[in-house]
C-alpha positions as CSV (number, residue, x, y, z in Angstrom):
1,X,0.1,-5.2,36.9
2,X,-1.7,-6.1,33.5
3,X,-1.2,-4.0,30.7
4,X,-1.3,-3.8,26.7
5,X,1.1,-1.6,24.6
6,X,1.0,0.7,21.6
7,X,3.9,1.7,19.6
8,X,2.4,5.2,18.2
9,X,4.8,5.9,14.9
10,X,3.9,9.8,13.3
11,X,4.9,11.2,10.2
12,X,4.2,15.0,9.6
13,X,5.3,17.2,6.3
14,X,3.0,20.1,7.6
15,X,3.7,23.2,9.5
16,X,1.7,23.5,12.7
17,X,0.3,19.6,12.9
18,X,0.4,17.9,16.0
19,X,-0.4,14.3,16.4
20,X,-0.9,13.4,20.2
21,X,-1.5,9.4,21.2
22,X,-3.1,8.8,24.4
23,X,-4.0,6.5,27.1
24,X,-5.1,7.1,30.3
25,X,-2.7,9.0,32.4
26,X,-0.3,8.9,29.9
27,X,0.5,11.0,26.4
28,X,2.9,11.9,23.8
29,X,2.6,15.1,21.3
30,X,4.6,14.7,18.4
31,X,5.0,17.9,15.7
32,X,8.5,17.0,14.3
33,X,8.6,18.0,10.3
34,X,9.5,15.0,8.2
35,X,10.8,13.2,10.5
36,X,8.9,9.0,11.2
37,X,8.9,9.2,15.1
38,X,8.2,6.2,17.3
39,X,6.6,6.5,21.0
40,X,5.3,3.7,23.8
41,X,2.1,4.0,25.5
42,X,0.7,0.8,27.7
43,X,-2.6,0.2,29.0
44,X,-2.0,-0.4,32.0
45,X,-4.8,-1.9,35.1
46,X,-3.3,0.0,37.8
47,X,-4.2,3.5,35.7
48,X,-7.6,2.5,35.0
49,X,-9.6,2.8,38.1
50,X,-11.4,0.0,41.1
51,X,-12.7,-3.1,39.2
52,X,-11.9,-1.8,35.7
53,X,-9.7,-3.6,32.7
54,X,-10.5,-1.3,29.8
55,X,-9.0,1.9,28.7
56,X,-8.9,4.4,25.7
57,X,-6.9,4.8,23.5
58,X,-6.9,7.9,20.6
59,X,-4.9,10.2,18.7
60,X,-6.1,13.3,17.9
61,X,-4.8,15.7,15.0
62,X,-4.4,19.4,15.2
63,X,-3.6,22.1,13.4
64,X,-2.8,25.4,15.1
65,X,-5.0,24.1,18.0
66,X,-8.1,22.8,16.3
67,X,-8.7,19.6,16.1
68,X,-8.8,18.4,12.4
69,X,-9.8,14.3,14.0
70,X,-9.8,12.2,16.3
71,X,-9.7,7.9,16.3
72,X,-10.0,5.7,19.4
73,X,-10.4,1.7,20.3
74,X,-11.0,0.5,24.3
75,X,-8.5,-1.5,25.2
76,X,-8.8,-4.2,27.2
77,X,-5.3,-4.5,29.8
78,X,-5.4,-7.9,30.7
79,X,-6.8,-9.9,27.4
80,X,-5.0,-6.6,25.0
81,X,-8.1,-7.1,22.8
82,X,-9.6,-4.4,21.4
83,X,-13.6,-3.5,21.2
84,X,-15.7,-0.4,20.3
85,X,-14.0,2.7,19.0
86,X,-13.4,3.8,15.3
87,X,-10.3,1.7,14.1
88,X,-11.6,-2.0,15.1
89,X,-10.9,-2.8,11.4
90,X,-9.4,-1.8,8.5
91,X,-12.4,-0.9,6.6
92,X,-13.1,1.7,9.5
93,X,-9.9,3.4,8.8
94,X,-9.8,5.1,5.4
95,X,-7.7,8.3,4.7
96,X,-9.3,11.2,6.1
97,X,-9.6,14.9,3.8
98,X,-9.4,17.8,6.0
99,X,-9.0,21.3,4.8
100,X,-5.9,21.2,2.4
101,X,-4.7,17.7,4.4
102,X,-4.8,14.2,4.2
103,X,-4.4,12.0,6.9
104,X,-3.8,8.8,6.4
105,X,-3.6,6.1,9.6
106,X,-4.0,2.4,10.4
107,X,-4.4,0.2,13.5
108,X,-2.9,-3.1,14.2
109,X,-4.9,-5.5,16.6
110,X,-1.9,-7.6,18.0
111,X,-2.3,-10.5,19.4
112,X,0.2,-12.3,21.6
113,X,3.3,-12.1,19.4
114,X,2.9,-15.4,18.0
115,X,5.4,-16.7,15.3
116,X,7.5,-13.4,16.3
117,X,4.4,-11.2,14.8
118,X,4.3,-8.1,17.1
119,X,2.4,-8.4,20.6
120,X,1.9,-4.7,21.1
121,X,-1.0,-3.0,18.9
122,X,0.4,-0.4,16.5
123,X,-1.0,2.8,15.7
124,X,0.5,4.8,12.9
125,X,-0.3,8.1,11.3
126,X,0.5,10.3,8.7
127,X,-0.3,13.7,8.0
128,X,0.9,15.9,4.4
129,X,-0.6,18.2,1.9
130,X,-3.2,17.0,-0.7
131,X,-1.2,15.6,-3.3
132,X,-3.1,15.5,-6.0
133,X,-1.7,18.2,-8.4
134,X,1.7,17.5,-6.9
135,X,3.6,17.6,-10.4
136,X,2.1,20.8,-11.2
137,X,3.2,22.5,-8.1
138,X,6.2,21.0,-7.8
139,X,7.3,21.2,-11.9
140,X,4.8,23.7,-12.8
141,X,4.4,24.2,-16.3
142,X,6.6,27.5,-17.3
143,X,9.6,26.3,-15.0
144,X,12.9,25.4,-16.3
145,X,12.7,21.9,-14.6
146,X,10.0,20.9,-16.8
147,X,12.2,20.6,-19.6
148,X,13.7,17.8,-17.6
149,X,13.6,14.2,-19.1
150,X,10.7,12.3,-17.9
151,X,13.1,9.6,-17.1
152,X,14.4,11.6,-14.1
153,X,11.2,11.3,-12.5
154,X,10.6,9.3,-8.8
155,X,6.8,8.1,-8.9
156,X,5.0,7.1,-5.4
157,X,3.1,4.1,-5.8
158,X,0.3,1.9,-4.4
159,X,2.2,-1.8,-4.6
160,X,-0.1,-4.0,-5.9
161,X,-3.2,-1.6,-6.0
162,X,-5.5,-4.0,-7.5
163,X,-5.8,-5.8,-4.2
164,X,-7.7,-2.4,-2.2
165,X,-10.9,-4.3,-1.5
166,X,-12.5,-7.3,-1.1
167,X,-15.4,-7.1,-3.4
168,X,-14.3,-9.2,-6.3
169,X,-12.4,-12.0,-3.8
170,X,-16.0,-12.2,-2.2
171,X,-18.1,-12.7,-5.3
172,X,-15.3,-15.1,-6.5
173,X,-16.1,-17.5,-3.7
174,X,-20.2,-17.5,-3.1
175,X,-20.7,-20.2,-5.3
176,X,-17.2,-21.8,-4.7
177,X,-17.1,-25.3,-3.3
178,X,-14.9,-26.4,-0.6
179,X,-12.7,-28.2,-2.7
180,X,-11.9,-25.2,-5.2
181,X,-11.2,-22.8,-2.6
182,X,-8.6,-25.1,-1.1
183,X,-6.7,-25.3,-4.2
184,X,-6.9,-21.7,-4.8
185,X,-6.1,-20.1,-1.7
186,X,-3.5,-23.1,-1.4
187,X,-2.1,-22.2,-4.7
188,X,-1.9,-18.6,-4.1
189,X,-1.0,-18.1,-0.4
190,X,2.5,-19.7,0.2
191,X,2.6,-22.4,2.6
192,X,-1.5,-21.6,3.3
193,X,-2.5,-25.0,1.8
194,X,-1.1,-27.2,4.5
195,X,-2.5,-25.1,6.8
196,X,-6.2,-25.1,5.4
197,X,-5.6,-29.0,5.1
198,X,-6.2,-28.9,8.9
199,X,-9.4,-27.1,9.2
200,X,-12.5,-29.0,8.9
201,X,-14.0,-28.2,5.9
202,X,-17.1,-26.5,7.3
203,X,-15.3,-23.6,8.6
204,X,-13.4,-23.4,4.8
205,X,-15.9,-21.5,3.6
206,X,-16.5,-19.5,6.7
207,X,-12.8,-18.7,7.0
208,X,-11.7,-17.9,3.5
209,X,-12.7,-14.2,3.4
210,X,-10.3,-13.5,6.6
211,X,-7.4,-15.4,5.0
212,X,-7.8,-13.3,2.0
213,X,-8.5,-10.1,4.0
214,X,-5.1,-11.1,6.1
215,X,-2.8,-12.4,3.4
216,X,-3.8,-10.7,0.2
217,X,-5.0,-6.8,0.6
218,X,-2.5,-5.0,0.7
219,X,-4.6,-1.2,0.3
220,X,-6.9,0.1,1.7
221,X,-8.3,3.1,0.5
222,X,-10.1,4.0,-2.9
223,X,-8.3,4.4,-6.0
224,X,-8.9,8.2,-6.2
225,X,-7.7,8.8,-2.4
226,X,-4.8,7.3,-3.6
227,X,-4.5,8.8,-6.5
228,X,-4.8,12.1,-4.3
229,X,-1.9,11.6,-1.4
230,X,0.4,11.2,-4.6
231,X,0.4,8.0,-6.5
232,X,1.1,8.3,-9.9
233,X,2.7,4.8,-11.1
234,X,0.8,1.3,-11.0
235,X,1.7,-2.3,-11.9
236,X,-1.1,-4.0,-12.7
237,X,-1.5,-7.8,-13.8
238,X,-4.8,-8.3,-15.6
239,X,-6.1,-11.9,-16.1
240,X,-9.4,-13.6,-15.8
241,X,-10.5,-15.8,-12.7
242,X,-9.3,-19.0,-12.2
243,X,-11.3,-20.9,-14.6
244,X,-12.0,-23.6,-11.7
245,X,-13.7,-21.0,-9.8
246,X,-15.2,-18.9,-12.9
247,X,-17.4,-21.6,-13.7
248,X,-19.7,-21.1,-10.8
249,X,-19.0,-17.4,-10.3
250,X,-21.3,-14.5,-10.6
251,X,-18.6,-12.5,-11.7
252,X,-18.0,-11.1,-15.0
253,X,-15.4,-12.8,-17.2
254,X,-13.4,-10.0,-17.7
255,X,-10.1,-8.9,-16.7
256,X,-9.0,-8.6,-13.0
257,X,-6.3,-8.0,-11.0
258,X,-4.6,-11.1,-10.4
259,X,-2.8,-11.8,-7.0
260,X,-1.7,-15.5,-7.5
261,X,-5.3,-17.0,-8.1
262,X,-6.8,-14.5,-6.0
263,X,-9.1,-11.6,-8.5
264,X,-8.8,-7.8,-7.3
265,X,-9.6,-4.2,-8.9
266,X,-11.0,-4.9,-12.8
267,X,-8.6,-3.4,-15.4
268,X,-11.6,-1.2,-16.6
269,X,-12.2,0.1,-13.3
270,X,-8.5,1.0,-13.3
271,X,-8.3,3.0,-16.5
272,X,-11.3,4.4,-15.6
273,X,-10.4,6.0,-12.6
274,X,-7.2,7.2,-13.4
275,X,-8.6,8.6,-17.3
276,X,-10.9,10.9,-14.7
277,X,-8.3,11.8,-12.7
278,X,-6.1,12.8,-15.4
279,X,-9.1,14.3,-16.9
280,X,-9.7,16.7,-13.7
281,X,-5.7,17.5,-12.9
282,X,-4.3,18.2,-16.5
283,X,-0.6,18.9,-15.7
284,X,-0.6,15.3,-13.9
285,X,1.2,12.1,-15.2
286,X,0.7,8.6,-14.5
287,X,2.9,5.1,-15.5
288,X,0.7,2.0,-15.6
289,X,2.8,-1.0,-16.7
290,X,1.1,-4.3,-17.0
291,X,3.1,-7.3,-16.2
292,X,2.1,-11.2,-15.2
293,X,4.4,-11.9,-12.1
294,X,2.8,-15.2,-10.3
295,X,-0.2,-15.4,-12.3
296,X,-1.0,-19.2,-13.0
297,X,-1.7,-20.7,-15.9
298,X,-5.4,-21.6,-15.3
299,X,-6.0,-17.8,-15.3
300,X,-6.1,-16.6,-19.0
301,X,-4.1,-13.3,-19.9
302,X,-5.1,-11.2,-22.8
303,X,-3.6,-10.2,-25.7
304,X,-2.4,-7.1,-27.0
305,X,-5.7,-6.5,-28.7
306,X,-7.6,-7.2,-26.0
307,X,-5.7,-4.6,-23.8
308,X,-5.7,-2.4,-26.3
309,X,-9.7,-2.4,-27.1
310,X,-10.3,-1.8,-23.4
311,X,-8.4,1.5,-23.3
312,X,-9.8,2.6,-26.4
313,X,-12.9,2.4,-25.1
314,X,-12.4,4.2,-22.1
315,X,-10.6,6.9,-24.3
316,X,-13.3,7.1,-26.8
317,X,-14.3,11.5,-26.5
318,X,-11.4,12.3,-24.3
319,X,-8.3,13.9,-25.9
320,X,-5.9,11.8,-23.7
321,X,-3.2,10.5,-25.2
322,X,-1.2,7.4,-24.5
323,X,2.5,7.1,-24.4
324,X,4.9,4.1,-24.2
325,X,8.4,3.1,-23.0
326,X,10.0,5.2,-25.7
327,X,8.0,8.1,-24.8
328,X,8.9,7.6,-21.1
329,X,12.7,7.6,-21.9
330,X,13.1,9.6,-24.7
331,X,11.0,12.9,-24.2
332,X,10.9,15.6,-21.6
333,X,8.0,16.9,-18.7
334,X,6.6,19.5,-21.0
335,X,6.8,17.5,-24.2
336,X,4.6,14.9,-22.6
337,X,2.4,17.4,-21.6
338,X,2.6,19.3,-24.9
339,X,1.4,16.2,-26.6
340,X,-1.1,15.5,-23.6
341,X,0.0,11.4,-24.0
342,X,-0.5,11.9,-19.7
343,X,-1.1,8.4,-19.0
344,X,2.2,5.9,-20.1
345,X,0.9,2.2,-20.8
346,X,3.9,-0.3,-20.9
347,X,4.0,-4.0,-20.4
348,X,6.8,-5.8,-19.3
349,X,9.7,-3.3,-19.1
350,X,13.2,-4.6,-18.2
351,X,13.2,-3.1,-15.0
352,X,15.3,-3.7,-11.7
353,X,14.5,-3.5,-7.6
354,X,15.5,-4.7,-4.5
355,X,13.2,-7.0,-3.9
356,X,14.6,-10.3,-2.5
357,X,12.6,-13.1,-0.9
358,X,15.2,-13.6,1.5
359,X,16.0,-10.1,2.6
360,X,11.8,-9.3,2.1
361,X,10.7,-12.1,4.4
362,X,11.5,-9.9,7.4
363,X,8.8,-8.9,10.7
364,X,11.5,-6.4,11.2
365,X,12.7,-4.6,8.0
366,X,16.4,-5.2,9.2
367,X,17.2,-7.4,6.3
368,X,15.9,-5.1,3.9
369,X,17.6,-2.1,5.2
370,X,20.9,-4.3,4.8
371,X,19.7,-4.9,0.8
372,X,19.1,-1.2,0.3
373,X,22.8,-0.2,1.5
374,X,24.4,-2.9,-0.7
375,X,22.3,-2.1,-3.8
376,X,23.5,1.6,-2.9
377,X,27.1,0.8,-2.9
378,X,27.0,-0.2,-6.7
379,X,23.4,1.4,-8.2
380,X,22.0,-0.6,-11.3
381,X,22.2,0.9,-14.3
382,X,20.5,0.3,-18.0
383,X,17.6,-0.6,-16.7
384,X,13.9,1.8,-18.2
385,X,12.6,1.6,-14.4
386,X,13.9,0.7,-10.8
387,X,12.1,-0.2,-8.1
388,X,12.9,0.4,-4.4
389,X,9.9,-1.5,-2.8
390,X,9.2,-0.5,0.8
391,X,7.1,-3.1,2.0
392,X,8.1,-6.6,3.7
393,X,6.9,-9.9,2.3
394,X,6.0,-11.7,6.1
395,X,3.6,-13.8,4.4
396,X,6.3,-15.7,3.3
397,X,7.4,-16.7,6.3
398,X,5.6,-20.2,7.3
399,X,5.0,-19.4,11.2
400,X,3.4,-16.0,10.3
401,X,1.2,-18.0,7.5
402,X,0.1,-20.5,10.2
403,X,-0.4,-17.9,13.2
404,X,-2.4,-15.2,10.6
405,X,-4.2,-18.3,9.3
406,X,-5.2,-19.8,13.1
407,X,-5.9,-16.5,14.2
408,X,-7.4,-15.0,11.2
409,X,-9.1,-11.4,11.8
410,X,-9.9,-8.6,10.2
411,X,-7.0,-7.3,11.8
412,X,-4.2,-9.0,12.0
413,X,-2.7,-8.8,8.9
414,X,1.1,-9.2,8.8
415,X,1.5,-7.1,5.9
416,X,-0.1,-4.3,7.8
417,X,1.9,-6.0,11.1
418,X,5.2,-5.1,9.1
419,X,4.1,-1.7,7.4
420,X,4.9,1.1,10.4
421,X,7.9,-1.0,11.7
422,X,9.4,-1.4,8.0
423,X,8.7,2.5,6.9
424,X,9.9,3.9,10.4
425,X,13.4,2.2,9.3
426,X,13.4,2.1,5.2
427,X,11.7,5.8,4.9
428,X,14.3,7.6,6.5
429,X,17.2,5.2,4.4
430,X,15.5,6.3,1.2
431,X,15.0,10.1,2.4
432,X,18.8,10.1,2.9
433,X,22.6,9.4,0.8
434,X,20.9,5.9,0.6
435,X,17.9,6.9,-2.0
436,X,19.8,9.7,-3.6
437,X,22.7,7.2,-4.2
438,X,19.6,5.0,-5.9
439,X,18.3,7.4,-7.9
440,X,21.4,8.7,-9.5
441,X,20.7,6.6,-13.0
442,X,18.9,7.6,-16.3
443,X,15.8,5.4,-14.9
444,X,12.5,6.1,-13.8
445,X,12.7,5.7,-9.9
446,X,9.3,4.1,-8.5
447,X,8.8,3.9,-4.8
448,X,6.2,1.1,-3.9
449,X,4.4,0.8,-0.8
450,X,1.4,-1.4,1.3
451,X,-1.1,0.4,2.8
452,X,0.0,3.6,0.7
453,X,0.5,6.8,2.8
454,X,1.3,10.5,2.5
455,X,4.8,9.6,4.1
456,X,5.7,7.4,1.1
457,X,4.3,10.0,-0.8
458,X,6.3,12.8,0.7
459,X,9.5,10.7,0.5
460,X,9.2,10.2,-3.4
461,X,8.3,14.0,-4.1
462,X,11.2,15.2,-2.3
463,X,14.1,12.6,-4.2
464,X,12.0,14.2,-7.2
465,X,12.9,17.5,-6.3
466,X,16.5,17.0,-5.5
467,X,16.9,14.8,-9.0
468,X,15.0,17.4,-10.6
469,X,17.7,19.9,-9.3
C-alpha cells in the first residue's frame, strides 16, 4: 500500500523530557539523556481509513507529563506532500522558550530522493536548558576553573549566522534585472548558473528568492535565540552589495554579510545584538572574528577604520570593553571578565578545521566522519583557533544544485536535508575520544553548525567542561 516516511531524530539533555513522534496507528517515545536517537514512522494508506490519503503527523514535548508543545503537518501517503499543519516551512519553525527550556526543531519536506537527496521527510528535535548564562553557571565567577586560560575554551557557534533571514537577499533583488540576478546567483551558487541558464527568464525573478531560501540560509532563528541555546563565537564577513546590484537597490550601502554575492545580517545589527546581550548576561563572552572567505571582488570590504568606527559607535555609553587575539591567548576567564573586554573582535586569525570540499560534499556525513578520525589521529597544533565544523556542504554537489534548483521550495533545502542525518553521526564523534582527542591543544576550540540547535550547544558545553577539568 502507499505510504510516506519520517525519520524522527531526538536529542534531549533534560531530566524528565519526552519527545513522542506520531502517525496514525503508530508511535515512538523517546526520553534517552544526551544521547541523538533515530526512529521510522510511515504514513501509510492502509492506516488511514475508506477513501482517505492524508494522515498526521506531530511530536509532542513533555515534561513530567505536561505537555510543553506540540508541531504537526498532514501528510499526504500517496504524493508524500505535505499541507496544513505548523512546520510547512521553515519560517514556521522557530525555537520555542518554555519554562527554563528551549526547543529547538526543523522539518524537511522530501521529495522523491532526487540526485540521492533524502525521499523520506525528516523531523528532528532538540530539547536542553536555556543557555544563555551558560559560562556563568558552568565557570561561575569565584570557581577555581575560572582562572583557566581563555584559550581552553570550546565556543558553540551559528556557522555563517549572517545568512538567518531573507530580508536583505529580498530588498537586494526588487529592483534587480534579470540579467544581474543571473550573474549573481550564478557567481555565488556553485554550479547554479548553468542551471538558471535554462529557465526562461520570466520565472528568474519569480524563482530567485527560493534558490536563495534553498542554497544560501543556513539559520533560522533570531540572533538573540541563538545567542540564548549557547552561541558565543561568530565569523562574520562584512562587505557591501555587489555593486552591479547596489545600483538599483533600496538597500543601504553599508556593510552586510556576505555569502558569495549574496547580502545577509548588517554588521551593525550584529554588534548590536550581541553588545545587548552582553550588556544583560555580564559574566558571558563572545568571539567575533571577521574574515573575507569567498567574497568577490565587486563587493567592497572595509578597512580597519571603517570597522572600527562601527563598533565605537555601538559602544559609545556602554563600559564594554573589546579584546583581541592577544587577549584571547594570553589571559585567563576571570581576567577577561575583570577587565570586562567580553566581546573579542579578531580578523583573520591563522586558524585550522576540518573542513574539506571533498569530504564536506557529502548527503550522508560518512565522509566527514572519516576526516574527523584522521584529523584525530594527529591533532593540529599552533594554530589561535580550530574549527570542527559539523555541517555538510551538499550544495556543492552538481545533482543536488540542479534537483534543489528544479524543485525549489521553501523546504527543501539540502543544507537542512543533510543537518539531522550529519549531527546524528558527527555529534556523538565529537561527544566522544574523537572531540576530546581534538580539543587537546592550546587553541580555542569552535564547534560550528547550520540550523544551530541546543544539541550542538550541549555538545560544546560539555568538551568545555571536561577541558576545563
Amino acid at each position: 500500500m502507499p505510504s510516506k516516511g519520517i525519520k524522527c531524530f531526538a536529542y534531549i539533555a533534560v531530566d524528565g523530557v519526552e519527545i513522542e513522534f506520531s502517525v496514525p496507528k503508530q508511535s515512538v517515545t523517546r526520553s534517552n539523556q544526551r544521547e541523538y536517537t533515530i526512529d521510522h514512522l510511515e504514513v501509510e494508506s492502509s492506516n488511514l481509513g475508506a477513501f482517505k490519503a492524508t494522515g498526521k503527523f506531530e511530536f509532542v514535548v513533555r515534561r513530567e507529563g505536561r505537555e510543553l508543545t506540540k508541531q504537526w503537518v498532514d501528510v499526504n501517503s500517496i504524493t508524500g506532500k505535505v499541507d496544513n499543519g505548523t512546520m510547512l516551512t521553515m519560517d514556521q519553525t522557530p525555537s520555542i522558550f518554555v519554562e527554563d527550556l528551549i526547543v529547538v526543531y526543523g522539518f524537511y519536506d522530501a521529495g522523491p530522493g532526487l540526485a540521492g537527496l533524502p525521499k523520506q521527510h525528516q523531523c528532528y528535535v532538540t530539547v536542553t536548558r536555556n543557555y544563555e548564562n551558560w559560562m556563568k553557571e558552568v565557570i561561575p565567577p569565584e570557581d577555581d576553573r575560572s582562572n583557566r586560560p581563555f584559550n581552553r575554551m570550546v565556543l558553540p557557534s551559528a556557522h555563517d549566522i549572517g545568512m538567518n533571514g531573507l530580508q536583505t537577499s529580498l530588498g537586494l533583488l526588487k529592483n534587480a534585472g534579470t540579467g544581474i540576478i543571473k550573474e549573481v546567483l550564478g557567481r555565488s551558487l556553485p554550479h547554479a548558473l548553468e542551471i538558471i541558464n535554462k529557465v526562461g527568464d520570466g520565472a528568474i525573478n519569480h524563482i530567485a528568492p527560493d534558490i536563495i531560501r534553498a542554497l544560501a540560509v543556513t539559520q533560522k532563528d533570531s540572533l538573540d535565540t541563538i545567542l540564548k541555546i549557547g552561541a558565543r563565537y561568530f565569523e562574520f564577513r562584512p562587505a557591501k552589495c555587489h555593486r552591479q546590484m547596489q545600483r538599483v537597490s533600496p538597500l543601504e550601502d553599508t556593510w552586510y554579510f556576505q555569502h558569495g554575492a549574496i547580502p545577509g545580517m548588517p554588521y551593525k545589527q550584529l554588534l548590536t545584538g550581541i553588545v545587548q546581550f552582553l550588556q544583560d548576561y555580564s559574566d558571558e563572552i563572545i568571539v567575533v572574528q571577521n574574515r573575507w572567505d569567498g567574497v568577490p571582488g565587486d563587493c567592497p570590504r572595509p578597512n580597519d577604520d571603517e570597522l572600527r568606527d562601527v563598533l565605537n559607535d555601538i559602544l559609545r555609553d556602554k563600559d564594554i570593553q573589546i579584546g583581541n587575539e592577544d587577549d584571547m591567548m594570553g589571559k585567563s576567564i576571570r581576567d577577561l571578565r575583570n577587565e570586562n573586554k567580553r566581546l573579542l573582535v579578531l580578523q583573520n586569525v591563522n586558524q585550522v578545521s576540518n573542513y574539506d570540499d571533498a569530504a564536506n560534499a557529502t548527503l550522508t556525513g560518512d565522509s566527514m566522519v572519516s576526516k574527523f578520525n584522521d584529523m584525530s589521529q594527529n591533532p593540529p597544533q599552533g594554530h589561535p583557533i580550530t574549527l570542527l565544523q559539523c555541517q555538510a556542504t551538499a550544495t556543492n554537489i552538481r545533482d543536488v544544485i540542479i534537483a534543489s534548483v528544479l524543485d525549489s521550495d521553501v523546504s527543501t533545502s539540502p543544507i537542512l536535508a543533510t543537518k539531522p542525518v550529519c549531527d546524528s553521526k558527527i555529534l556523538p564523534l565529537l561527544r566522544g575520544d574523537t572531540g576530546k582527542q581534538l580539543t587537546r591543544e592550546e587553541s580555542v576550540v569552535v564547534l560550528l553548525n547550520d540550523f544551530f540547535d541546543g544539541a550542538t550547544a550541549d555538545v560544546a558545553i560539555n568538551l568545555c567542561l571536561d577541558r576545563l577539568g
